[in-house]
C-alpha positions in Angstrom: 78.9 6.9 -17.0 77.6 9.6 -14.4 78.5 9.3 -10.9 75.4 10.0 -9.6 71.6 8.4 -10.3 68.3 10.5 -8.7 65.4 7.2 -8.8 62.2 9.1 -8.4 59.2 6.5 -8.6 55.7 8.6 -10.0 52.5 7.7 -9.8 49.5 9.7 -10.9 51.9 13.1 -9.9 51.1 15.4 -13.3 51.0 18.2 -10.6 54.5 17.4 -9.4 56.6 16.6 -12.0 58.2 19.2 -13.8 58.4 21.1 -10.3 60.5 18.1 -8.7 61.9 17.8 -12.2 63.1 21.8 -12.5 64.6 21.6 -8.2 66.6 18.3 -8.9 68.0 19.5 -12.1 69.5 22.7 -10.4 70.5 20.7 -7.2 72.5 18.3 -9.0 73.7 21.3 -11.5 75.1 22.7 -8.1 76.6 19.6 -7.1 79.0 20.2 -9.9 79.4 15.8 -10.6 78.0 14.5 -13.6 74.4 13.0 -13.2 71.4 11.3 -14.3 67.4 11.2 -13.4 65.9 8.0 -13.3 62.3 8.6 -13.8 59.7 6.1 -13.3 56.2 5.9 -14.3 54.6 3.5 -11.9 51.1 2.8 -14.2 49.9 6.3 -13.4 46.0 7.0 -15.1 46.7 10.8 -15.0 49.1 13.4 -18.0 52.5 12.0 -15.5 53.8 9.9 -18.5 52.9 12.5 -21.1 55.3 15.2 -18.6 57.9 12.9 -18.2 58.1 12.3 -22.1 58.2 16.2 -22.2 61.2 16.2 -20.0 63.1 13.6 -21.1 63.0 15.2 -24.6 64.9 18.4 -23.9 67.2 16.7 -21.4 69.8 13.7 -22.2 70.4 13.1 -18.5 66.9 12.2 -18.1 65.6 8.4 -18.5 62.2 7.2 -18.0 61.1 3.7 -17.6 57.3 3.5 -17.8 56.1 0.2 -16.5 53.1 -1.2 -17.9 50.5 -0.9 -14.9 51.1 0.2 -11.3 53.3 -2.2 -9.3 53.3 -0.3 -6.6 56.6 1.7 -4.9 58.9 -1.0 -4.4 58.8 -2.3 -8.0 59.0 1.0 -9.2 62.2 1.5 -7.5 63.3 -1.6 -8.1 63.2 -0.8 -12.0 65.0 2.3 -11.3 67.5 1.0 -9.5 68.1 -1.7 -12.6 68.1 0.8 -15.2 70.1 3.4 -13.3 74.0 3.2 -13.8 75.9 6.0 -11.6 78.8 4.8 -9.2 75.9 6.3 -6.4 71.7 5.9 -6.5 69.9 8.3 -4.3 66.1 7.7 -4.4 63.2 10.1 -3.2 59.8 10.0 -3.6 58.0 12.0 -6.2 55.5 13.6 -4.3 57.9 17.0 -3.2 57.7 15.9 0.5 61.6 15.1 0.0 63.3 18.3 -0.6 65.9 18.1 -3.4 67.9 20.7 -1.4 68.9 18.0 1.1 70.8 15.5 -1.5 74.2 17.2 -1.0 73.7 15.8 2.7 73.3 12.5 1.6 76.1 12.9 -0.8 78.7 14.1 1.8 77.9 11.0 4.0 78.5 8.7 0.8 82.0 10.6 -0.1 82.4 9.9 3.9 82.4 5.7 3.1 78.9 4.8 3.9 77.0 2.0 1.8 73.4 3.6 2.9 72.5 6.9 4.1 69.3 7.1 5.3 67.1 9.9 6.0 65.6 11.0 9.5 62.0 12.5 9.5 63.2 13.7 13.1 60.1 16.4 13.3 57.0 14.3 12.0 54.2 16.4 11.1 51.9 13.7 10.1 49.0 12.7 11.8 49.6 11.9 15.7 47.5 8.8 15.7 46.9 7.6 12.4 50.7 8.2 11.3 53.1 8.9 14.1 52.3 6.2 16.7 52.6 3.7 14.0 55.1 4.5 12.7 57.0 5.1 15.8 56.1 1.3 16.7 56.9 -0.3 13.5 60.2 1.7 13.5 61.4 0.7 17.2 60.3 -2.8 16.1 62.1 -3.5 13.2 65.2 -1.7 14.9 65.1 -4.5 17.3 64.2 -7.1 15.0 67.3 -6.2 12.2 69.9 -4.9 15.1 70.4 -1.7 12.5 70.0 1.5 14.3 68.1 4.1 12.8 64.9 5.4 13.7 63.3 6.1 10.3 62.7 3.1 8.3 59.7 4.2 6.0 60.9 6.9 4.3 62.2 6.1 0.7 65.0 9.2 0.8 67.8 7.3 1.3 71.2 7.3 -1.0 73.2 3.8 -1.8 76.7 2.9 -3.0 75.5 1.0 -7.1 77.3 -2.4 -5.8 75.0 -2.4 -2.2 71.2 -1.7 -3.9 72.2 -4.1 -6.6 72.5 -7.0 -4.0 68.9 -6.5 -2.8 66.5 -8.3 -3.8 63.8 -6.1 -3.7 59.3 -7.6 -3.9 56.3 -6.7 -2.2 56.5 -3.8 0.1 60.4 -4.7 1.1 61.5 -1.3 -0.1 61.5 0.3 3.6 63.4 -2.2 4.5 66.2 -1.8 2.6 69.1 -0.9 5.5 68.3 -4.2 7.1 68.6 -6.5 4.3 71.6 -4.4 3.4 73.4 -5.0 6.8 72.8 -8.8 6.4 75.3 -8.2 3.3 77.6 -6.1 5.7 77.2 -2.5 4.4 77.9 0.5 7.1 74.6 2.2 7.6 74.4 5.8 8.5 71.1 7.8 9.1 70.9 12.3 8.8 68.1 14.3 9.7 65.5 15.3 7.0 62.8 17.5 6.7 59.2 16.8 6.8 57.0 18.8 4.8 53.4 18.7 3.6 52.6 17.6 0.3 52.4 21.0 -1.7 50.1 19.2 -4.7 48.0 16.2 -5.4 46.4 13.7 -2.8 48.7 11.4 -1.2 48.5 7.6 -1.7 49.5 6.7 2.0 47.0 5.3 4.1 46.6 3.7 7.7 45.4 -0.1 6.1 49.3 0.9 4.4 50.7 1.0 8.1 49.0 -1.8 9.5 50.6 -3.8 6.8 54.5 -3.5 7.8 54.0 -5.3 11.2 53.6 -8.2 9.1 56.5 -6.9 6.6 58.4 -7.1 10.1 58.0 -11.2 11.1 59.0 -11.3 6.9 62.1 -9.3 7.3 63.1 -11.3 10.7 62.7 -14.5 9.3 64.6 -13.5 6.4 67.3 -11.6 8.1 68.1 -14.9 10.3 67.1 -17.8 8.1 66.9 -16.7 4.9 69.7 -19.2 3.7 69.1 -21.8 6.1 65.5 -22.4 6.7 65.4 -25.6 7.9 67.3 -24.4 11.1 63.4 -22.3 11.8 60.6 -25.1 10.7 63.6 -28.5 11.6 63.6 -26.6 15.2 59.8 -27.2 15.8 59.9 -30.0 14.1 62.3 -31.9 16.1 60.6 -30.5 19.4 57.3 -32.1 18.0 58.7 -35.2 16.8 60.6 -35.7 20.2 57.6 -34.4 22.4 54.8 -36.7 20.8 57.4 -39.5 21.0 58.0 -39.4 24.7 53.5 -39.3 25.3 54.0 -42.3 23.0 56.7 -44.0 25.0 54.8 -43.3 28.0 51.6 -44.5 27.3 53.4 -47.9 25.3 55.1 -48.3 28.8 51.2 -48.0 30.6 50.2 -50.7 28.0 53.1 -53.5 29.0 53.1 -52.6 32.5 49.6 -53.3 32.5 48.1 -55.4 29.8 44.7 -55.6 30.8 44.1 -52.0 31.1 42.6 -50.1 27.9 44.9 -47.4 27.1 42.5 -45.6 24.8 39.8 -45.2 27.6 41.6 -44.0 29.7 44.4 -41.7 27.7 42.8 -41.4 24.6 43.3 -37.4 25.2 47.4 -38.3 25.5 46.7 -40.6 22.7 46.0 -38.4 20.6 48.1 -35.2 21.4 51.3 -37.5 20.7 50.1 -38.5 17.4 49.2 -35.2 16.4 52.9 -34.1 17.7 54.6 -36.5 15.9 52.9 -35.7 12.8 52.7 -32.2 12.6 56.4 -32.5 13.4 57.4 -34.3 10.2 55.7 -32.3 8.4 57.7 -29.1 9.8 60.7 -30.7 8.9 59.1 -31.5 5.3 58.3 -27.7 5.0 62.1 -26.9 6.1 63.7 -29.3 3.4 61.0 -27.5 0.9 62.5 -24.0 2.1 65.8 -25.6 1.5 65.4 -26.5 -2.1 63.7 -22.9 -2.8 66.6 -21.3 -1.4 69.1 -23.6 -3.6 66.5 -22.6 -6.2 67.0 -18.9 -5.7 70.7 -19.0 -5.7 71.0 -20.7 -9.0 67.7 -19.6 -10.9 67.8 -16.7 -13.0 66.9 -13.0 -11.4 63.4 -12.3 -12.3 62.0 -8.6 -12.0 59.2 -7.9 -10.3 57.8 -5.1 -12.6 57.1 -5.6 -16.4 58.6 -2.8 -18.8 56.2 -1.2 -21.4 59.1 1.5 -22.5 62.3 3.0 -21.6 62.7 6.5 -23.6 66.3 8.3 -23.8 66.8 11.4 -25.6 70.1 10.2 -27.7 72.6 13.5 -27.6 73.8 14.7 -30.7 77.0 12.6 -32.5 79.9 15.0 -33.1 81.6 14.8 -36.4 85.0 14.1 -36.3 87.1 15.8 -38.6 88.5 13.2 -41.0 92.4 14.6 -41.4 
């Protein structure tokens, strides 16, 4: 069982891999702790499969799980994180814009008593508009939103205790996410400074319709971070308000009616009329939606855990069996 697991997602990297491959290897060499690479071919249309079955021929401490189209990043991880089995996961992206030279930092923190380290692109070097401000938004956002304290939520190098990442669910475009849905399980959260380099090789796959997408990510993540096991408490909240609120226009306009029977209530507050009834309905059928969430969560909980990624192959070169001398 190694102690550590290196979950690097790839997708269409052929000019990356056996670099990223030959720095990790001597990184972790230096490290001195026994290890494994978790490599992970995320549908890629390029030779990256064809390198990673090159590796992971020569090397026993290399396995690679090549899915059987492109998922996308999170799903990739999330199938490394499954398959990986050292006491601490550290993933990075596969693009060598995380430098492999770093992971003792993240290491040190984890020997430290940390559940998640998380790295700190302090120095951006992106794109001032089209990447930085963003960014910058989404992160002060969702620092606010989660009550986790870090300033760098995007980046994917970040290290994990096994027991914490297995507790995350993880779908979608959650994987940026990850220290907030840890802390709702209680893990301590720590954040070092990382380097941000250009991408040496290859064309990157990031893009600014890519940004735009985690400000919705963000209402997802608050929603789930407060009512994730009790969502009836969100939609039953509205719901009540509407129920009550089109029930007093109702009372009011019933109390117009007897007070004065010869008046037409519709002529004259058909507007009111029909605000309460809306109220009252779309109120019932909040609540309706909040016993729904109610059974999906019960659902969750006792269902089955379903990947999001489908398998094609998982290739392990099997180290030699020694004979045992039969006395």
């Amino acid at each position: 069982m190694p102690k550590y697991s290196i979950v690097v997602p790839f997708h269409n990297e052929e000019e990356n891999v056996t670099v990223l491959y030959a720095r990790l290897k001597q990184v972790m060499e230096q490290v001195g702790d026994s290890f494994e690479l978790v490599l992970v071919d995320d549908g890629s249309s390029d030779k990256t499969y064809k390198l990673l079955e090159e590796i992971v021929a020569v090397d026993s401490r290399v396995l690679v799980i090549k899915l059987r189209r492109n998922f996308g990043q999170t799903s990739a991880l999330a199938a490394g994180f499954d398959h990986a089995s050292g006491d601490f996961i550290l993933a990075m992206d596969g693009d060598l814009q995380h430098d492999p030279a770093e992971i003792p930092n993240f290491l040190a923190k984890l020997d430290e008593g940390f559940d998640v380290v998380s790295g700190w692109r302090k120095e951006r070097i992106d794109n001032f508009v089209m990447r930085r401000i963003p960014s910058r938004c989404a992160n002060w956002l969702m620092a606010k939103l989660s009550g986790v304290d870090i300033h760098d939520f995007g980046t994917t190098f970040k290290a994990y205790r096994h027991e914490v990442i297995q507790n995350i669910p993880l779908y979608g475009e959650m994987h940026r996410f990850i220290p907030a849905l840890a802390s709702w399980f209680g893990a301590t959260i720590c954040e070092i400074p990382i380097k941000n380099v250009h991408r040496e090789r290859g064309k990157s796959h990031y893009g600014i319709g890519r940004t735009f997408r985690v400000f919705f990510d963000l209402l997802t993540i608050r929603f789930l971070l407060k009512y994730m096991t009790r969502p009836l408490h969100f939609f039953g909240g509205f719901g009540a308000l509407g129920i009550l609120a089109g029930s007093f226009i109702s009372a009011v306009l019933l109390g117009i009616k007897i007070a004065y029977p010869h008046q037409n209530v519709m002529d004259q507050h058909a507007p009111l009329f029909v605000i309460g009834g809306v109220l009252i309905v779309a109120g019932i059928q909040l609540l309706a939606i909040g016993l729904l969430g109610e059974l999906q969560v019960r659902h969750y909980h006792t269902s089955q855990h379903r990947a999001p990624y489908t398998i094609d192959r998982i290739v392990r070169l099997r180290p030699p069996v020694e004979s045992k001398l039969i006395s």
